[in-house]
C-alpha positions, -999 to 999 in steps of 0.1 A, spaced: -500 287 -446 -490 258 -426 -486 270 -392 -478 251 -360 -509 251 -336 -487 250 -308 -467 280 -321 -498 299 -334 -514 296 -296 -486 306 -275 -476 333 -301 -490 365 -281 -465 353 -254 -434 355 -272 -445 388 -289 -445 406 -258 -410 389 -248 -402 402 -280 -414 439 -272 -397 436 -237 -365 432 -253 -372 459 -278 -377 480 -251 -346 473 -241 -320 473 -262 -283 468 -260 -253 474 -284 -225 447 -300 -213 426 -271 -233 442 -243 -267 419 -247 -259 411 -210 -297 412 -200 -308 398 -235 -291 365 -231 -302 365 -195 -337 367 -206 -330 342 -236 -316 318 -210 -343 319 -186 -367 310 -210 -347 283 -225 -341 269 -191 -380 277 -183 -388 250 -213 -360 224 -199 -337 233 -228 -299 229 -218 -282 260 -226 -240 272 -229 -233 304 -222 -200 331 -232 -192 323 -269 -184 356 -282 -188 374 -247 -231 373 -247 -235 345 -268 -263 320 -259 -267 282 -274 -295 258 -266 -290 224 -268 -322 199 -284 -312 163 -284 -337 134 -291 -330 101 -299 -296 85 -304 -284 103 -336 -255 120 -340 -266 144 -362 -271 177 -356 -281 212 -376 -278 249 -361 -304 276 -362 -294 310 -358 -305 344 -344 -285 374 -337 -298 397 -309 -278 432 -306 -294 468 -310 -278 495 -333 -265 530 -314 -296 553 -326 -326 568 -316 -355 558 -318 -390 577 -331 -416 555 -322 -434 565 -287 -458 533 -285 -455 517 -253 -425 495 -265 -405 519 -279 -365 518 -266 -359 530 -227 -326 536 -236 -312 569 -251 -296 566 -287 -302 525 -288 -326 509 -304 -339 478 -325 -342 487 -357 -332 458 -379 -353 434 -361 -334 416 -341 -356 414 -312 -380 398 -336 -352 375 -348 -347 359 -313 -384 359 -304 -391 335 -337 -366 312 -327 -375 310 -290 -411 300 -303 -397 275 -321 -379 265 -286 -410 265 -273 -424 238 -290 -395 216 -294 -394 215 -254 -427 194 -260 -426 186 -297 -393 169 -305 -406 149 -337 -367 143 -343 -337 123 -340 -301 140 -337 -297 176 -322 -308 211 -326 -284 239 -318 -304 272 -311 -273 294 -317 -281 330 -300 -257 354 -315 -242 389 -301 -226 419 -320 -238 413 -357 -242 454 -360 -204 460 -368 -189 439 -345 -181 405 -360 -205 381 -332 -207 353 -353 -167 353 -359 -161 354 -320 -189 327 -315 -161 302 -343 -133 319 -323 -144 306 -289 -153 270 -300 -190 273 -313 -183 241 -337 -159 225 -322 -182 223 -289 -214 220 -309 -205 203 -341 -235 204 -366 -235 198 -405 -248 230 -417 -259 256 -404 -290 280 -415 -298 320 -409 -330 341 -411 -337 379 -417 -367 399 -417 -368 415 -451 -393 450 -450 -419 458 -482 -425 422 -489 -457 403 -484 -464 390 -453 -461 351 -455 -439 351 -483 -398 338 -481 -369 346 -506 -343 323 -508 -314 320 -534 -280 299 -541 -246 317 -542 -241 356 -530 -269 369 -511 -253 399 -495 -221 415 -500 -186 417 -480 -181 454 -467 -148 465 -459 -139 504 -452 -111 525 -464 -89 558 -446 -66 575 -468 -49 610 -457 -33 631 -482 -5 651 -466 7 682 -482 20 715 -476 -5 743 -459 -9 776 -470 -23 810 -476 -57 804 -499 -44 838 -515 -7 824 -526 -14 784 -539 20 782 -555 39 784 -520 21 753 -508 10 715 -522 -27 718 -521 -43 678 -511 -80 688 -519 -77 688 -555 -55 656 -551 -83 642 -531 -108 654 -557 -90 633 -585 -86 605 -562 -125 601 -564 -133 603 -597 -102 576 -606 -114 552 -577 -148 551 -596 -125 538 -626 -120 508 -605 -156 497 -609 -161 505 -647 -128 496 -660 -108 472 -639 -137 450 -627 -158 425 -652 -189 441 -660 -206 410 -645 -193 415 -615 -214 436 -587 -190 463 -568 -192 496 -549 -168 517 -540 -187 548 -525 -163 578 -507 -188 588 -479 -164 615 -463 -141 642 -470 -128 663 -441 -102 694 -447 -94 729 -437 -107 749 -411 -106 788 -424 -119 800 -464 -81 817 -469 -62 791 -456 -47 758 -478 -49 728 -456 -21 706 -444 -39 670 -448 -72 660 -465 -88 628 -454 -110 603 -472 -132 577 -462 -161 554 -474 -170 518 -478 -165 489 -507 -190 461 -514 -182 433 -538 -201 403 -537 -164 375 -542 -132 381 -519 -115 382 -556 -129 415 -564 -121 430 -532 -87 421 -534 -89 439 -567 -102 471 -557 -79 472 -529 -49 470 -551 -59 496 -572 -74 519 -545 -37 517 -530 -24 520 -565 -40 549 -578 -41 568 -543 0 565 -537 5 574 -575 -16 605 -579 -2 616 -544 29 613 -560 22 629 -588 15 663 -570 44 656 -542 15 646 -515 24 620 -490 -4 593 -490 -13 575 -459 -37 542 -470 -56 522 -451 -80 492 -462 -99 475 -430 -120 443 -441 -154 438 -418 -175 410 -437 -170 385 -460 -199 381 -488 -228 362 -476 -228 330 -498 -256 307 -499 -246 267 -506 -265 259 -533 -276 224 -519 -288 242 -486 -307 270 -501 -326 244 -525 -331 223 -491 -341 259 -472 -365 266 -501 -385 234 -503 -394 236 -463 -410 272 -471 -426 255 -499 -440 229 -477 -455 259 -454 -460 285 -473 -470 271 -508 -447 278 -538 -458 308 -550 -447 326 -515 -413 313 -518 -392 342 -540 -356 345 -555 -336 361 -530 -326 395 -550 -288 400 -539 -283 432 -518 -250 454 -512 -257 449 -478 -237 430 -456 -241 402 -429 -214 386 -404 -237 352 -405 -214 351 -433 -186 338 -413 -207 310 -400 -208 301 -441 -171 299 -443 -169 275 -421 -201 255 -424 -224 249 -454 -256 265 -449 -282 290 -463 -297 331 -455 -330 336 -465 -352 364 -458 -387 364 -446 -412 396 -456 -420 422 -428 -448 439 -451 -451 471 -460 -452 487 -425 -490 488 -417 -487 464 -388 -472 494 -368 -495 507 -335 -503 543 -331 -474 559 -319 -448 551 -346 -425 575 -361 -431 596 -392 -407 579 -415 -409 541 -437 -411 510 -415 -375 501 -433 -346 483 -416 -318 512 -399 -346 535 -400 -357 554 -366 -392 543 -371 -390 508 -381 -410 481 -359 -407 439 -363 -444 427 -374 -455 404 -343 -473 385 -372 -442 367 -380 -433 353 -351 -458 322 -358 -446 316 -397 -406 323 -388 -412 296 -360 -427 271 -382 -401 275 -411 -372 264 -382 -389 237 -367 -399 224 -403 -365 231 -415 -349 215 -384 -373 181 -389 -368 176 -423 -326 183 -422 -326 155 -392 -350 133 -412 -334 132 -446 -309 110 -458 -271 121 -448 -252 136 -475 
């Protein structure tokens, strides 16, 4: 690998910035003494920084030389409401919060590359260090465009970075088009007419109506879709009744979609609606449907990812430098796409052995209660940015 020195030696500094904020972490829009940390160290190095886009959001400001040109590098920083199992000396302070998608470790690799731009600037244009709140359900990145983040900061693409668990340390994945999914979630209540279990024919009875429901939405996926094209429709909950004699009044469904194009989520949304009102109908149940859309898909420009790749090949050597392997799972830095070209890559967490005594019993995976960022990263994660940075201001404008 070709590390920075600079990075490598000051490395040990930023981890324990970065176990300081895991020790303290804080939900969507509440990163109130993340930022202030994340400030102070940018101001610390010199680095002019704007503060408030999307409430906590933080942006540090790199210029050198007299370009205009400029390229944004982004890190969200938020915490996800659960507990944590680790008990090493970094483990959360704070009751049913914790970092367990690595997002402490996602602002620590971007500060180090701070660091050494505040002495290093081997550029000409500007570097936006983009600092982002409220990624974990709450739609940071879309606040940050809301509030002016490229009207104030205009840049010409725009990159993102995630740590990626059971991977290889020192190895990247990369890939043009959909990287993650959109994610939208669905409420439908099906309203009938309550009665004693022992005597069905008095009443309209909305579980089996629910139970069809189901099975036809999975339909959607198998018949109505292309078979080339990736979707999930998943019904995650199904609350009804209250006593074992008693028909219910109202059945409730809920769950998620994933689709990797907008096109196939308007489709699934048609039909969901579709099929739900008709089969209501067909057993004289009032349907109540509700479709709420959280994330677009997460989709790579295929010019930016082949840029993106070629600077981890440059450090890391081609053979570390992997297909990106779409996941279901979904990313607000997918908003940031919309409106700039730009690539997501992911960089490998290994398999989990970096962990210090004192970790929890279960995989070292992202949402998971014992899941730790590997320190080790910090170093490569750095390089990648500033090398990605260089070479974007360097090459020829498109």
């Amino acid at each position: 690998m070709q590390l920075l020195d600079s990075i490598v030696t000051q490395a040990a500094s930023i981890a324990a910035v970065r176990r300081d904020i895991h020790a303290h972490p804080e939900l969507c829009f509440e990163e109130v003494r993340t930022a202030d940390v994340i400030a102070a160290k940018l101001a610390e190095w010199g680095i002019p920084v704007h503060r408030g886009l999307g409430k906590t959001g933080v942006v540090g400001i790199l210029k050198n030389g007299t370009s205009t040109r400029a390229v944004g590098l982004r890190a969200d920083m938020d915490a996800l409401p659960m507990q944590e199992f680790n008990t090493f000396a970094h483990a959360s302070q704070h009751t049913g919060k914790m970092h367990a998608c690595g997002h402490d470790g996602h602002v620590a690799m971007l500060l180090a590359a701070a660091q050494h731009f505040a002495k290093n600037r081997n550029f000409d244009g500007t570097v936006y260090l983009i600092f982002q709140p409220a990624e974990e359900g709450g739609g940071g990145a879309r606040e940050m465009i809301r509030d002016g983040l490229f009207e104030q900061f205009p840049m010409e693409a725009v990159f993102g970075m995630h740590n990626w668990p059971g991977g290889q340390v020192g190895q990247f994945a990369v890939s043009p088009g959909p990287v993650m999914a959109s994610t939208a979630e669905f409420k439908i209540v099906i309203r009938g007419k309550g009665g004693h279990g022992a005597m069905p024919h008095l009443g309209v009875d909305p579980v089996p109506v629910a139970c069809q429901m189901v099975q036809a939405f999975q339909t959607i996926v198998s018949r109505n879709t292309k078979p080339i094209e990736a979707a999930v429709i998943s019904v995650t909950m199904i609350h009804a009744g209250e006593a074992t004699n008693v028909i219910p009044d109202s059945c409730e469904l809920q769950g998620t979609v994933r689709t990797f194009s907008v096109a196939v989520q308007d489709l699934i949304e048609k039909r969901m609606q579709q099929i739900a009102e008709h089969v209501g109908a067909a057993h004289d149940c009032k349907v109540e449907f509700a479709f709420h859309r959280n994330y677009p898909p997460t989709i790579n420009s295929k010019a930016k990812a082949e840029f993106a790749r070629q600077v981890m090949e440059s450090v890391v050597g081609p053979q570390n430098v992997l297909d990106q392997e779409p996941t279901m799972g979904a990313e607000d830095f997918a908003f940031m796409l919309q409106a700039k070209p730009g690539a997501y890559c992911f960089i490998s967490n290994g398999d989990g052995r970096h962990r210090e005594m004192g970790h929890g019993a279960g995989p070292c995976m992202l949402h998971n209660p014992s899941y730790d960022f590997n320190d080790d990263l910090i170093p490569l994660g750095a390089t990648y940015w500033v090398r990605l940075a260089e070479a974007w201001l360097a090459k020829e404008k498109a």
